[in-house]
C-alpha positions as CSV (number, residue, x, y, z in Angstrom):
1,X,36.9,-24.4,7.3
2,X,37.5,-26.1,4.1
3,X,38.8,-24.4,1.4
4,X,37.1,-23.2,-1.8
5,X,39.3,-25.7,-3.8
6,X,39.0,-28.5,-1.4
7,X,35.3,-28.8,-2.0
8,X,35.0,-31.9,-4.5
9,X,37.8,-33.9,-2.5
10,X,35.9,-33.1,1.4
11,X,32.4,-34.0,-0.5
12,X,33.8,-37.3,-1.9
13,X,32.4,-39.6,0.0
14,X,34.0,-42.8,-1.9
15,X,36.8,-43.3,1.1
16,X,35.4,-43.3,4.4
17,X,39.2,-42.4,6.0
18,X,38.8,-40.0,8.0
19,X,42.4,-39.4,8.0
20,X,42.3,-38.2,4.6
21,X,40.4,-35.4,5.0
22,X,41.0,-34.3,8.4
23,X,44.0,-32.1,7.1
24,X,41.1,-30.2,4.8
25,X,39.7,-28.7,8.5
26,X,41.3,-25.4,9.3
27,X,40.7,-22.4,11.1
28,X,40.1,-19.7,9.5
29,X,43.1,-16.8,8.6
30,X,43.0,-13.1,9.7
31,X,40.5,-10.5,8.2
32,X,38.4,-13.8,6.4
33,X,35.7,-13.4,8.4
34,X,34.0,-9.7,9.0
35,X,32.0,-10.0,12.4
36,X,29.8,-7.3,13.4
37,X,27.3,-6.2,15.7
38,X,23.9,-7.2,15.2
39,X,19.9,-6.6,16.8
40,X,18.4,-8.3,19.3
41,X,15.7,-9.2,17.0
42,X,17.6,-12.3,15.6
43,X,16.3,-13.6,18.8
44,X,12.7,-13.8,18.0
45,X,11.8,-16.5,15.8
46,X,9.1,-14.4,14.2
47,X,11.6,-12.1,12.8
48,X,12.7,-13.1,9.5
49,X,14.1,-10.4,7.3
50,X,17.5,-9.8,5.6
51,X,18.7,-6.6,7.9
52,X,19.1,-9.1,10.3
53,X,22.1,-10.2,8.9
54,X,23.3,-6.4,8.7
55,X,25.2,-4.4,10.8
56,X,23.3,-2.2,13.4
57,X,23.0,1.3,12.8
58,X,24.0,3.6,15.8
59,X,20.4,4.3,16.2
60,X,19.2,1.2,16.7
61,X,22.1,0.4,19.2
62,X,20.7,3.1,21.3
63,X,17.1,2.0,20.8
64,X,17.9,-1.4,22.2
65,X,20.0,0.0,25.5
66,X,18.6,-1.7,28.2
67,X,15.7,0.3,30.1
68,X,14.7,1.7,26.5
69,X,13.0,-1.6,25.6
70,X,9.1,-1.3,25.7
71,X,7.5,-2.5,28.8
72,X,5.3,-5.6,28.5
73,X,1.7,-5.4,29.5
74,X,0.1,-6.9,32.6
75,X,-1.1,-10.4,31.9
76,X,-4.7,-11.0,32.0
77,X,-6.5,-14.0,32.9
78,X,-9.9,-15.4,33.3
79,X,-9.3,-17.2,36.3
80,X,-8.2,-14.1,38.1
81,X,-11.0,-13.1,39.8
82,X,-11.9,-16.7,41.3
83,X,-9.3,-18.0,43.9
84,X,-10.5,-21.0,46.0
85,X,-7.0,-21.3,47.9
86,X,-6.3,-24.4,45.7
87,X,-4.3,-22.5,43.3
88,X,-3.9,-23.2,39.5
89,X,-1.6,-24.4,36.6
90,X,-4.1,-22.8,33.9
């Protein structure tokens, strides 16, 4: 992490040291980051919405217990009835 104040020196790109900046990187303290629990859905590029970002409600944590999640479908294809022994990659 680079501090707040550090900005304008880390950005500088006039020196190409690397020793003089390396001090700027830090970990960061206690309590300056908040993590939380979040939903599955931030693993689905289609969802894009900001209560991604938010923490889960308790109702959603139980929505998303495994062996609540919604069963997928059988997969239908066109080639299903014809089978010459040869098999298929489409």
């Amino acid at each position: 992490m680079i501090k707040t104040d550090d900005f304008e020196f880390w950005l500088d790109c006039r020196s190409d040291e690397a020793d003089s900046v390396t001090p700027l990187m830090r970990g960061p303290e206690v309590g300056e980051f908040v993590w939380h629990e979040v939903s599955v859905r931030v693993n689905h590029v289609a969802n894009d919405d900001a209560q991604l970002v938010l923490p889960m409600t308790e109702e959603q944590r139980e929505a998303e217990q495994p062996g609540r999640t919604k069963k997928a479908s059988p997969r239908k294809t066109a080639a299903a009835d014809f089978d010459d022994g040869q098999g298929s990659l489409f």
